[in-house]
N, C-alpha and C positions, 0 to 999 in steps of 0.2 A: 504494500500500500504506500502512496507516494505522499510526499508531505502536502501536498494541494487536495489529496481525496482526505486527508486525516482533517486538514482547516474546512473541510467541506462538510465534514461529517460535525463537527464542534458549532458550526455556525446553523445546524441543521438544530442541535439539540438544544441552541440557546435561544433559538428563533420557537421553539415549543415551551422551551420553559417561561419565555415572555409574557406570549400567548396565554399559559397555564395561569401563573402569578398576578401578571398585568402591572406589577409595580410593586416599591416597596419601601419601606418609611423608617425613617430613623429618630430620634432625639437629639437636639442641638442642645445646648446649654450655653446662655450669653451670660458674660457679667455687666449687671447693670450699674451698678453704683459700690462704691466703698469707701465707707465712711470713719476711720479709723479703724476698729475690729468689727463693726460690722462690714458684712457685706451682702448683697444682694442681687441674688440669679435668679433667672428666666430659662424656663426649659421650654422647647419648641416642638413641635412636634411636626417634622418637617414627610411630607409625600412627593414619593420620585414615580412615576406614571409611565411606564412604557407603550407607545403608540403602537395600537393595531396593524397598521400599516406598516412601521417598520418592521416589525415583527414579522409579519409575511415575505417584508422585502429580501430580512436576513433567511427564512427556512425559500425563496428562490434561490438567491444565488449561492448558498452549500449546497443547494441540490444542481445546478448547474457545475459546480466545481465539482462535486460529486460523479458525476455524470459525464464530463468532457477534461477531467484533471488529469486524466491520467493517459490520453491520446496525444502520439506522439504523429506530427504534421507531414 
């Protein structure tokens, strides 16, 4: 298997797991103020959103890589 059908094969499985998940979210924490020994934070609650459409665009082309990676011209 050549290194083009293996990037093909990776972009295929993260183009499903996109898909699967749809995004995914983390906690920020900012410091807002500090006022000698106090101080005061803000936790955020930040959403990262992977597009439909990308997601498809990434499982075409590992399955085109997939598919013509490994023909030689």
């Amino acid at each position: 298997m050549t290194v083009t059908r293996i990037i093909g094969l990776i972009l295929i499985v993260a183009g499903i797991a996109a898909i699967g998940t749809g995004g995914f979210s983390f906690t920020k924490e900012t410091h807002q103020a500090k006022i000698g020994p106090i101080e005061l934070s803000v936790k955020e609650k930040q959403d990262v959103l992977f597009p439909t459409w990308a997601s498809v665009a990434t499982i075409v082309v590992g399955g085109a890589l997939l598919i013509f990676g490994g023909r030689k011209g």
